[in-house]
SEFI-523697 format. One record per residue (C-alpha): residue in three letters; z, x, y. Coordinates in pm, 1 decimal. Each point is the difference from the previous one (the first is absolute). Layout:
residues N
{code Ala	c3 Z	c1 X	c2 Y} $
...
END
This chain:
residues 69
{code Unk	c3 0.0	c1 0.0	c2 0.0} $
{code Unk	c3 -13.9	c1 113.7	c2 361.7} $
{code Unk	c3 245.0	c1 180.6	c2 182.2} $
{code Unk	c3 309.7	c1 -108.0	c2 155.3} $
{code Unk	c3 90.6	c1 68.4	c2 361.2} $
{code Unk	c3 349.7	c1 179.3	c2 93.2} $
{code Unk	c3 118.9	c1 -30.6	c2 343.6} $
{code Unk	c3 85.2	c1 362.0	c2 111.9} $
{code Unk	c3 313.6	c1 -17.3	c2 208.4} $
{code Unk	c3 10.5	c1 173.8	c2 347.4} $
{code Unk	c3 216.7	c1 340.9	c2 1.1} $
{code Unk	c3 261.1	c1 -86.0	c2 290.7} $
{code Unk	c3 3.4	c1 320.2	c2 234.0} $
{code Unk	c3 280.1	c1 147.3	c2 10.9} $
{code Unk	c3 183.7	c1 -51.4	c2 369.8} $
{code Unk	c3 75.6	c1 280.0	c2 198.5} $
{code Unk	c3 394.3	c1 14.5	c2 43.1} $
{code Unk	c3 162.3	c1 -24.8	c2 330.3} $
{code Unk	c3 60.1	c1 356.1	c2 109.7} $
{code Unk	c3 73.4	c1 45.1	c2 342.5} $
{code Unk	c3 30.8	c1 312.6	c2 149.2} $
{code Unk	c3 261.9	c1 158.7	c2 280.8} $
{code Unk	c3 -250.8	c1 -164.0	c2 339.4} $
{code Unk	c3 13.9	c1 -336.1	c2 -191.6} $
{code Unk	c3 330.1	c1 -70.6	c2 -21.1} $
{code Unk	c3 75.0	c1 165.4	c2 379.6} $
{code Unk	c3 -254.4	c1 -220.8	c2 143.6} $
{code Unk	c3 126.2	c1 -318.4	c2 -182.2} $
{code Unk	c3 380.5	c1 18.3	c2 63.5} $
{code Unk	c3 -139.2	c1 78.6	c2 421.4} $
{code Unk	c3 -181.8	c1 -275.5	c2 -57.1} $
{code Unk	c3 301.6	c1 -207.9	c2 -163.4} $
{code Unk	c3 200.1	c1 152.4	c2 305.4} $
{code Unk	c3 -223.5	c1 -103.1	c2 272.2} $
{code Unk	c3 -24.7	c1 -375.0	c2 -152.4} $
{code Unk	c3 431.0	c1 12.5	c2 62.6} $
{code Unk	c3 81.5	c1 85.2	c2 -361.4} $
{code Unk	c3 331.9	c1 177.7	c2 -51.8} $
{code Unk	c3 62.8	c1 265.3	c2 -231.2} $
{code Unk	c3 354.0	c1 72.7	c2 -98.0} $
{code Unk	c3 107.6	c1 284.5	c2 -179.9} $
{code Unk	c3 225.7	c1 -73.0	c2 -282.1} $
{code Unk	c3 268.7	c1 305.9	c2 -100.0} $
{code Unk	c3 228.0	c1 -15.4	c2 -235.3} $
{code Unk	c3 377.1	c1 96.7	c2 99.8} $
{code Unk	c3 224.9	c1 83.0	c2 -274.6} $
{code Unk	c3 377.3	c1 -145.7	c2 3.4} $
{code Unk	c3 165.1	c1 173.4	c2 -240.1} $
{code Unk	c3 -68.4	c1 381.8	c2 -21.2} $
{code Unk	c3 161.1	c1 86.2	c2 -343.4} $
{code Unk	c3 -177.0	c1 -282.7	c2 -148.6} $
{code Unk	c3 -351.4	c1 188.6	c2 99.8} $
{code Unk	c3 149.2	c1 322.0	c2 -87.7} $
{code Unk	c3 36.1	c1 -147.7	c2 -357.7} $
{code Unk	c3 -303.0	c1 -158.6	c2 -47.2} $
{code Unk	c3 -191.0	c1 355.5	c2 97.3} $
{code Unk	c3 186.3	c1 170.8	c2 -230.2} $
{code Unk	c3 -55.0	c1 -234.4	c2 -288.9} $
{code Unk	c3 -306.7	c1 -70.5	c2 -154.0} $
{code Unk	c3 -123.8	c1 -353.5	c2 -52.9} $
{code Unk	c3 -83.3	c1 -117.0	c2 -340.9} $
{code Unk	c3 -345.7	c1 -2.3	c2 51.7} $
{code Unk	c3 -40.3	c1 357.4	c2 33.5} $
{code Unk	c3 248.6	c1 21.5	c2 -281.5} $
{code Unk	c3 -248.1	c1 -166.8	c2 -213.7} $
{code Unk	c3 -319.2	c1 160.0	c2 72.5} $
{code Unk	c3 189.4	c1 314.5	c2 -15.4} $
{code Unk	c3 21.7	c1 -60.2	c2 -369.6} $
{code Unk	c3 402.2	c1 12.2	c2 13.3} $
END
């Protein structure tokens, strides 16, 4: 008999990822400025210093594990 028909399917390109470089991001957050955005800068103040002084000295169990111990 004759010969059937297949539907080829389309190869999807591939999207280039978003990769923006250093004069991107400057010009977007003067942009985001000059529109009245706010940027606040978030840092981290520690209450208790012998509780960070433990933690650095301690490993967490995580690296623990991967360490193979």
């Amino acid at each position: 008999m004759g010969r059937t028909l297949t539907q080829k399917s389309k190869k999807r390109k591939k999207s280039k990822g978003f990769n923006p470089n250093r004069e991107y991001l400057d010009g977007a957050v003067q942009d985001y400025l000059k529109r009245g955005g706010k940027i606040t800068k978030l840092v981290e103040i520690p209450d208790d210093a012998e509780l960070i002084g433990k933690f650095k000295e301690s490993r967490p169990p995580a690296d623990d594990f991967l360490m193979g111990n």
